[in-house]
N, C-alpha and C positions, 0 to 999 in steps of 0.2 A: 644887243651886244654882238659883236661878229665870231664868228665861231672861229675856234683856233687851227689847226692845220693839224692838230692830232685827234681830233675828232671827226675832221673832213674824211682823214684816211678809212676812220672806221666805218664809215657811209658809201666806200669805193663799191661798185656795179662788179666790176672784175681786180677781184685781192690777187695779190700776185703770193704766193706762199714760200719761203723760204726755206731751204732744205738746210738743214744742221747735219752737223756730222753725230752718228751712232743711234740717229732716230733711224724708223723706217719711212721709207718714201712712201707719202698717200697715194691711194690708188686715185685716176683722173675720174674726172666726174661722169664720164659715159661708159666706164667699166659696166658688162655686164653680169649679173649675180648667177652664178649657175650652180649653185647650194639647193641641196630639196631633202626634206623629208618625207618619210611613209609612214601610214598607219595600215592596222587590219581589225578588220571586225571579226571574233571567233563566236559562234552559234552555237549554245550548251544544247544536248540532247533534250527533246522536250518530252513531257510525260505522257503527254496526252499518245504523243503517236509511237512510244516506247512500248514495245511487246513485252508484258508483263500479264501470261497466261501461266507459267511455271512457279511465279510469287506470289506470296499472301499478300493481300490486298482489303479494304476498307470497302466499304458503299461508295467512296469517291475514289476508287480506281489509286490507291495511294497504296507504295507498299511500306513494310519499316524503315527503312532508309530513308525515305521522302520523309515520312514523319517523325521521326527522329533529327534531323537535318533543320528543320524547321524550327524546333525547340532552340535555336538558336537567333532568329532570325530580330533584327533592330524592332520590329514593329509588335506592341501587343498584343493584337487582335489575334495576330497570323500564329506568336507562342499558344494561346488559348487555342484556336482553331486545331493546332497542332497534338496539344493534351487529349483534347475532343476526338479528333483522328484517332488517337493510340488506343485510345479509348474504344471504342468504335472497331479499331482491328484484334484487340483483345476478347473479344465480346464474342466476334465471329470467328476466330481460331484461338480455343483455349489455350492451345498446348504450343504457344510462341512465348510462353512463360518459361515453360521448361527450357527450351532451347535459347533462349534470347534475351533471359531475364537478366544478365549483367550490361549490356547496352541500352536495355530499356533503362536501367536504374541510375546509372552512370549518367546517360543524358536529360533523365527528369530531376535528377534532385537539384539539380541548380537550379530550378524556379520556387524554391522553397524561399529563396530568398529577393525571388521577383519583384520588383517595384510596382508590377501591375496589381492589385488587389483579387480583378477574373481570374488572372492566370493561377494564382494560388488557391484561389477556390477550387480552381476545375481540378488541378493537382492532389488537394487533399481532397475531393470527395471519388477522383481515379484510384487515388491509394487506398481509400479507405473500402472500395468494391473490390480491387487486387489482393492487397497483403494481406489481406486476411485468410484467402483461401491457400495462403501458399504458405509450408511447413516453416517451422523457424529455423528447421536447421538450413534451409536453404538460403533463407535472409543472414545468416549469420555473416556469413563473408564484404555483406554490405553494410554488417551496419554500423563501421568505424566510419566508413564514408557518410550515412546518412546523418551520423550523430555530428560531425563536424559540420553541415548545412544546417543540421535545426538550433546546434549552439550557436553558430553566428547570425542567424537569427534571432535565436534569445536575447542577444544583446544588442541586436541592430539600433538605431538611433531614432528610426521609424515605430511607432506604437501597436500602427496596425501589422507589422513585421511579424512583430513579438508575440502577437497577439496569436495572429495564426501559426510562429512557432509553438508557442507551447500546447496548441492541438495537433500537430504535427508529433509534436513527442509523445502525448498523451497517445496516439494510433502508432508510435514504435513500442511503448512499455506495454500495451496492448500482444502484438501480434508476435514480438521477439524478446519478452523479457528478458532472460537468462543473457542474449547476448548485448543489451543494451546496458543492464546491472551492468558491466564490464567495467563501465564509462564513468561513475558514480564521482569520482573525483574532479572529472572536466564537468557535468553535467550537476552538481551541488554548487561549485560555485558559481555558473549564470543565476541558481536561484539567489545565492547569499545577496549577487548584485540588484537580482529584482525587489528582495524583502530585504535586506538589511535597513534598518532606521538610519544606524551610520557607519560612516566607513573609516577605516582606521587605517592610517600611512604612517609609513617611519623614515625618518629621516637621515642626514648621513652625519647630521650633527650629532656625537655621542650617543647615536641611537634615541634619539628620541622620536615619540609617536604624538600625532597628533590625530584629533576626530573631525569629522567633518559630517552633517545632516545631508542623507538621499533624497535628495528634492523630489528622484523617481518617485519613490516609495510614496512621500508626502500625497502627491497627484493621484495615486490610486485611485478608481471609483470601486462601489462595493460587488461591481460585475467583474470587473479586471481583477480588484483581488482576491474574490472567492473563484475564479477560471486560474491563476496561478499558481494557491493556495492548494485547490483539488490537482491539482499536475502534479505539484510537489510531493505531497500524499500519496498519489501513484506511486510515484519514483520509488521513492522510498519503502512503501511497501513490498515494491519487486524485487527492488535493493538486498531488503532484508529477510526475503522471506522463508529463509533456509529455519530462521526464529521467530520466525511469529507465525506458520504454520508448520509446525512440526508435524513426523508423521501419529501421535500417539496425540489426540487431543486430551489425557488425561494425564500428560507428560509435570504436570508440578505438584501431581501426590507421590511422586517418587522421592524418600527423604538423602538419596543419593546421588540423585542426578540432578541434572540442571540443564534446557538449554542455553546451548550457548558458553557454558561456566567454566572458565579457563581454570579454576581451579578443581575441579572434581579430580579425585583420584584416578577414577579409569574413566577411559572413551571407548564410546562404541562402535565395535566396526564397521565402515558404510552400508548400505542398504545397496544389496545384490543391483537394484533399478538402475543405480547410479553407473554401474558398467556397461548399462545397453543404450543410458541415456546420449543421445548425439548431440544435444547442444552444449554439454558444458565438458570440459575432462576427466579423463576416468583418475579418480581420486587412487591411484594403483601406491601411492608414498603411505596413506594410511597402514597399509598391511607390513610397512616396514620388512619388504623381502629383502632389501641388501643393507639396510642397516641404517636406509637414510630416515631422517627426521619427518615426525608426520606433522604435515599441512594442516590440521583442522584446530589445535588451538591457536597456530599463526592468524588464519582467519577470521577467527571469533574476538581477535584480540583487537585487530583490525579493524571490522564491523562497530567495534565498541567503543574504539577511539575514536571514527567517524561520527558517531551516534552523538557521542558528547561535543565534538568539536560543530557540529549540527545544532547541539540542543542552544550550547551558548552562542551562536551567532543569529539562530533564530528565536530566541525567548524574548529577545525586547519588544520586537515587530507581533510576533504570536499572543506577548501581552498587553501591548498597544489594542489589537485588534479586539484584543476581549473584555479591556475597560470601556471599549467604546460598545460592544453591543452585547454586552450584560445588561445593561440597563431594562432591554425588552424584560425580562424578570422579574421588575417589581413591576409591570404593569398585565393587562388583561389583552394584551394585541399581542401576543404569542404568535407568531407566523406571518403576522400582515407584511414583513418587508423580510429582506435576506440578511436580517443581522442573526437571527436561529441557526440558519445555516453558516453564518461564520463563526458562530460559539461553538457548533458539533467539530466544523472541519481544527478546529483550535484543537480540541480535545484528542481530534483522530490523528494530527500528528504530534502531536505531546507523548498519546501514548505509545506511538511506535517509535518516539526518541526512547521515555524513559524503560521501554521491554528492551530495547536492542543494546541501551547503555548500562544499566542496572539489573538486567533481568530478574531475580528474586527478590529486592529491598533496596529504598533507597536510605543513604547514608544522609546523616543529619548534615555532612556538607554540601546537600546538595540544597543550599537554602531559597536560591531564586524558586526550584521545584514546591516546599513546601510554604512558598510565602503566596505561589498561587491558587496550592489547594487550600491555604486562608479565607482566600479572595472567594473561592466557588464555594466552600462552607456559608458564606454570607446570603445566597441564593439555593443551597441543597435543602430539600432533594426541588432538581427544578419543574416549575408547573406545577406544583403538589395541587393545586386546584382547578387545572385548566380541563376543559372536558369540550371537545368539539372535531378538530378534521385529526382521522383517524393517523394518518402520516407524522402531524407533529406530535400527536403523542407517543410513537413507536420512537420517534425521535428524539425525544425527552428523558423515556425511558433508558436508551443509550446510554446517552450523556451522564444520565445518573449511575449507571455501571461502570463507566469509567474513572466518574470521582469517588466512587466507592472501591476500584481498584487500585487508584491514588493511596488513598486514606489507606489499605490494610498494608502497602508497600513501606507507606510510610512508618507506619506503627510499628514494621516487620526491623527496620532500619535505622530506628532511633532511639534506640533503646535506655544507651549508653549518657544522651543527652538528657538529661531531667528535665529542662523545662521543656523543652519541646515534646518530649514522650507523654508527660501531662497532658498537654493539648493535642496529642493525637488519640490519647486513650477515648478522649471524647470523641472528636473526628472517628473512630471505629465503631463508636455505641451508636451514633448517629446510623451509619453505615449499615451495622447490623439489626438494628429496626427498619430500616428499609429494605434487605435482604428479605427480610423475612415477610414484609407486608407484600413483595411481589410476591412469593413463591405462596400466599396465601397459609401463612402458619404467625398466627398473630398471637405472641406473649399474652399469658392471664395476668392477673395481678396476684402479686405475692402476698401469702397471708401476713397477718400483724405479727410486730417483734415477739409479743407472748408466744404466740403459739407457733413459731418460725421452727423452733427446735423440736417440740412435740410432733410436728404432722411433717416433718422432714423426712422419715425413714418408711413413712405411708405414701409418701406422695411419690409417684412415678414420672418420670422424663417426658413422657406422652400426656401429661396433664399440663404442664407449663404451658402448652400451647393450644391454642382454640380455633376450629377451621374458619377460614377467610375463605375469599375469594380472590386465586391469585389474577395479577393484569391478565388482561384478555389480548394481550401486544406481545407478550413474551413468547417469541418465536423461539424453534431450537435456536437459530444461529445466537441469538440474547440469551439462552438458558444455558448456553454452552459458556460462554463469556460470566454468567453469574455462577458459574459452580467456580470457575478461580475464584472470584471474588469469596464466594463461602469460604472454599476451603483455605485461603490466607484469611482472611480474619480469623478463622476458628483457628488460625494455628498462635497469632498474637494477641486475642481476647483470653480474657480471666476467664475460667476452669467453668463455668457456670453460662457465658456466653457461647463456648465451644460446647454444651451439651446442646442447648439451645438453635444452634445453628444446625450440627448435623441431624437432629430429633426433625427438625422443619424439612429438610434433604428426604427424609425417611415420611414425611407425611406427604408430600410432593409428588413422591415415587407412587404413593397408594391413591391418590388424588386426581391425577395428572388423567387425561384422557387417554384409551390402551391402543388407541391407531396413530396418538400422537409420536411425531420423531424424538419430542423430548423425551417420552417415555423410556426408548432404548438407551439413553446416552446416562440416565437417572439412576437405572438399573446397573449398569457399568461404575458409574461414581460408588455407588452403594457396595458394588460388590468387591472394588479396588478398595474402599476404606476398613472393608473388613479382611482385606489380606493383608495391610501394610499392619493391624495391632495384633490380630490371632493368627498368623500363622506359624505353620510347625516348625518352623526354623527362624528363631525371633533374631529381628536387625534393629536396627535405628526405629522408632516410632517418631511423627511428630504431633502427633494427638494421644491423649488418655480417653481411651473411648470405653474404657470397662464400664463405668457409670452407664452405659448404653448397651448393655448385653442383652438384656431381654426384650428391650426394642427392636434389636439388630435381629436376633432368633423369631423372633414373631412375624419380621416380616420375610425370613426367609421362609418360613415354613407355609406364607402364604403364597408362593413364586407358581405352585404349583397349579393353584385357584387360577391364579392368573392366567397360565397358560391355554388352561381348558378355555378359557373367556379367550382369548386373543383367536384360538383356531387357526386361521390363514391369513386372518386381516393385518397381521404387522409381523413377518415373519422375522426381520431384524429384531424387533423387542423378545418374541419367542426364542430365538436364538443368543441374547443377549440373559434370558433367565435361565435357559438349561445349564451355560456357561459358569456362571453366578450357581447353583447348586452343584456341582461338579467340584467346581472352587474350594465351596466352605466342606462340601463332606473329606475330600483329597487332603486340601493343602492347609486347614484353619484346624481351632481348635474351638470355634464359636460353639457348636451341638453337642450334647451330650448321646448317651445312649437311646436313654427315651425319647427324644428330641429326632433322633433318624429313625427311630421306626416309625416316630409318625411320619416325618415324611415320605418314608418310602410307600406306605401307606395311601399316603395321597396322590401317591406318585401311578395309582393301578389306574385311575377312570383312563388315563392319558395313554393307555395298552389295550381298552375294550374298543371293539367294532359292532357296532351294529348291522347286521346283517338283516335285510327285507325277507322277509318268509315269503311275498308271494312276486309275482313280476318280475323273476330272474330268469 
C-alpha cells in the first residue's frame, strides 16, 4: 500500500520547524552548551594523625568523643566496638565518671533498645561494672531518662528486646532504688501488659468494656516468666519499702501503731536520717512548721491504693501460674524443674501486695485473697515429707511462713463473717502447729475429760509443751518472719493457743544456740511482750499473758546465767539481755521483791575478776 504524504513528511532528513507566535524560538542545532557544574571533596580530620597527648584515651588511641560519636553509627559491629571502647576508657581513667558521666549516659542509653542483640549485651554487662560503683545520688538525675529507654523496651514488639529490658531494670532497682520507685506508675503498667491474662477496653458506646485474651502472656515459657515475675518482685519491693522494712523489726507488737495505717491516731515524727539522706526529699511538711498538711498519710494512702490496684490486675495471672505448678506438691520431684520457684516467687509478691494493701488484716471482702489461701491449705504445710537438697527445703520452709502469715491475717480480718471465720479458725490451728513444730516446742496431749478439770490448776504452761527439735533451715531472716507469724496468731487464736504459742517463744529463747543471731532478736521479742502487759503505765494490751507470769519470771531471772555463758562470743545477744533486765526491773511490774534480790544476786559473778597471782 503507498504511503500517504503525511507520513512521508514525518520521514523528512531536514524538518523545516515552524515558529508560532508566544513559543520561544529553539535554539539551532550547533549551539554550544557552556553550563558547568563543580563539586569539592572536603577531608574530615583523621584520628590517627590528630594530636591527642592532652586527652584521655583507650588502648586504641580513641578519646570520648570518638567513642561516644560512634554509638551512633548505622553499622552494628562498629555500636559494640564502640561500648567496648568506652569500656576500655572507663577502666584506665576512673575519674571520667565524675566529670562526664552525663554524656556518657545520654549517649549509651539508646542501645538499650538496640536491634543488635551484641550491642545490648556489651551495654548491660558495661553498666553493670559501672553503675554500681557510682552513688545513687549521682544517677538520680538520669534516671527519668533511663527509665523511659528500659519502658520502651519493656513493651518493644521484639521478645528478645524485652527480655533484656527487664535485666536492665532489674540493675536500675539495684543501684538507684529510691530514684527509680519514683517511676512505679509508668513502670507497673509495662508489667500489667507483660502478665495481664487479659486486657480490658472501653468503648465510646455508652461506655462499655469489653475483655480481650494476652496472647503475650499465653506464649510465656517457664524462664521468661519466672525472669519477669522476679523483676516485678524487685520493683515492687523497692517500690514499697518504706513498709515492709520498717526501721524497728518488732514494729507489729505495738498495739498502737501500724505501719503504714492511715488511720492511727498519732504519726511519728521522721527519723533524723531522712534529713541528710540525698536521694529522696527532706520530709520538712511532716514537722508542720507553717501549718501545712503532712505528707505521710497521703503516701501511705497512695502506696495502698497501688497495692490493691496491683493485686487485682495481677491475681488472675499469679493464679494461673500457681494452678499450674502446684501440682509438683502432690508428687516426690520437688525441685526437679522451676515450677518450685514459680510457686515461692507467687507467694513473694502476694505477700508484698497483701502487707502494702492490708497491712494488719484482711477483710472478708477480700475473697479472691482467701479463696487462694483455700487452694494452698490443700497442699500445707508444703514437702511435709520431702528430705533431700538443702536449698529446697529452706525454701519450702518459706513458703510455709507465708501461708501461715496469710492464714493469721486472715483470721485477724474475718471476724465479722461467720462462715468464713469458721474456716479460717482451722486454717490458724493448722498454722499454729506448724509454728510450733519449727521452733521445736511440740504440744503434749491433753489429759482425759475426767481428769481435765482436776490436774488443771497443777499443771503449768511449760508442761503443755515437750522439746522438739526445731528445723535446722530456720535462719534469723526466717525466724524474724515467724515471730510475726506467732505473734498474730496468738493475738486471733482461742485463750489457750495464745498460751501455747508464746510458752514455745519462751522455750526457743532457752533452746536456741547463744552465738546464734536468732538468739538476740528472741530475746528482744520476749522482752517487748513483757512490756506491752506488765508495764508501769498500763495501755492497750493485745494478749492476756498473766496465765504466763511464772514462765516469763523464770526466764528472766535466768538472763543472767546466760550472760555469764555468752562472754564475748555474741555481744548483740549480751546486750540485748542486760537491756531486757533493766526493762522488767524499771518499767514492768513482772518481779516481785524476792524475785529482784535474786536477781541481783546473780547479777555479782558478772562484777568478779579474776586476777593471776603469779606472771604479772
Amino acid at each position: 500500500m503507498p504511503k500517504t504524504k503525511k507520513k512521508q513528511r514525518k520521514t523528512e532528513d531536514f524538518k523545516k520547524v515552524k515558529l508560532k507566535v508566544g513559543k520561544k524560538k529553539a535554539p539551532p542545532s550547533n549551539v554550544t552548551d557552556t553550563s558547568f557544574t563543580s563539586k569539592s571533596i572536603v577531608l574530615s580530620g583523621q584520628s590517627i594523625t590528630a594530636d591527642k597527648s592532652a586527652a584521655l584515651t583507650n588502648s586504641r588511641n580513641l578519646t570520648l568523643k570518638d567513642v561516644l560519636g560512634k554509638m551512633r553509627h548505622y553499622s552494628a559491629p562498629v555500636r559494640k566496638d564502640a561500648v567496648v571502647g568506652l569500656a576500655d576508657l572507663v577502666a584506665m581513667h576512673g575519674d571520667v565518671l565524675q566529670t562526664e558521666l552525663g554524656p556518657i549516659i545520654e549517649s549509651s542509653v539508646r542501645l538499650i533498645v538496640d536491634a543488635e542483640p551484641a550491642v545490648r549485651r556489651s551495654l548491660l554487662r558495661f553498666y553493670g561494672d559501672v553503675l554500681r560503683d557510682i552513688p545513687a545520688r549521682d544517677l538520680a538525675p538520669f534516671a527519668s531518662l533511663m527509665v523511659v529507654f528500659t519502658c520502651s523496651g519493656m513493651t518493644h514488639i521484639l521478645e528478645d528486646i524485652r527480655t533484656d529490658a527487664i535485666k536492665f531494670l532489674d540493675l536500675l532497682v539495684h543501684v538507684a532504688p529510691a530514684a527509680v520507685a519514683q517511676h512505679s506508675s509508668t513502670i507497673m503498667r509495662n508489667f500489667f501488659s507483660l502478665l495481664e491474662t487479659k486486657t480490658a477496653t472501653k468503648t465510646a458506646d455508652a461506655g462499655r468494656h469489653s475483655e480481650s485474651v494476652n496472647t503475650r502472656t499465653s506464649l510465656l515459657t517457664q524462664g521468661s516468666r519466672l525472669a519477669i515475675m522476679q523483676s516485678c518482685y524487685n520493683y515492687m519491693t523497692a517500690h514499697a519499702r518504706s513498709v515492709l522494712e520498717p526501721d524497728d523489726d518488732l514494729w507489729f507488737m505495738y498495739a498502737d501503731r501500724s505501719v503504714g495505717n492511715a488511720n492511727a491516731k498519732t504519726q511519728a515524727l521522721p527519723s533524723i536520717d531522712a534529713y541528710f539522706y540525698t536521694d529522696s526529699p527532706a520530709p520538712f511538711s511532716d514537722l508542720g512548721l507553717f501549718g501545712e498538711a503532712s505528707t505521710a498519710v497521703d503516701t501511705a494512702a497512695s502506696l495502698r491504693a497501688q497495692s490493691r490496684e496491683s493485686f487485682e490486675r495481677l491475681f488472675p495471672f499469679l493464679q494461673e501460674t500457681w494452678m499450674e505448678s502446684a501440682t509438683i506438691f502432690g508428687t516426690n520431684n520437688i525441685g526437679a524443674d522451676r515450677s518450685l520457684e514459680l510457686c515461692a516467687l507467687v507467694l513473694q509478691i502476694l505477700q508484698t501486695l497483701w502487707r502494702t494493701a492490708y497491712v494488719d488484716s484482711v477483710p472478708a471482702s477480700a475473697r479472691d485473697l482467701i479463696g487462694f489461701l483455700r487452694r494452698c491449705m490443700v497442699y500445707f504445710p508444703f514437702g511435709r515429707q520431702y528430705s533431700g537438697d538443702a536449698q529446697v527445703e529452706e525454701t519450702l520452709l518459706a513458703m510455709n511462713i507465708k501461708v501461715c502469715e496469710l492464714a493469721a491475717l486472715v483470721n485477724l480480718g474475718v471476724a465479722e463473717d461467720e462462715d468464713v471465720y469458721a474456716e479460717s479458725q482451722g486454717w490458724a490451728q493448722r498454722a499454729t502447729r506448724f509454728v510450733l513444730q519449727t521452733i521445736g516446742a511440740k504440744p503434749t496431749k491433753p489429759p482425759s475429760a475426767g481428769k481435765a478439770e482436776q490436774e488443771a490448776p497443777k499443771r503449768q504452761v511449760n508442761q503443755l509443751l515437750q522439746a522438739s527439735t526445731p528445723n535446722s533451715h530456720l535462719r534469723p531472716e526466717l525466724f524474724e518472719r515467724l515471730l510475726l507469724v506467732l505473734w498474730r496468731l496468738a493475738r486471733g487464736s482461742g485463750h489457750k493457743d495464745a498460751e501455747l504459742l508464746i510458752a514455745g517463744a519462751v522455750h526457743f529463747a532457752r533452746s536456741c544456740a547463744p552465738v546464734s543471731a536468732s538468739k538476740t532478736l528472741c530475746i528482744r521479742f520476749l522482752a517487748r511482750a513483757i512490756e506491752t502487759y506488765w508495764s508501769r503505765n498500763p495501755g492497750s494490751c493485745l494478749l492476756d499473758l498473766a496465765p504466763l507470769h511464772a514462765l516469763f519470771a523464770e526466764w528472766v531471772l535466768s538472763l543472767p546465767k546466760l550472760m555469764w555463758q555468752l562472754r564475748d562470743r555474741n555481744q548483740p545477744a549480751s546486750a540485748a539481755a542486760a537491756y531486757a533486765l533493766r526493762l522488767v526491773c524499771q518499767r514492768t511490774r513482772l518481779l516481785d521483791d524476792s524475785a529482784v534480790a535474786t536477781l541481783q544476786a546473780s547479777l555479782v559473778p558478772l562484777f568478779c575478776v579474776n586476777v593471776p597471782s603469779k606472771g604479772v
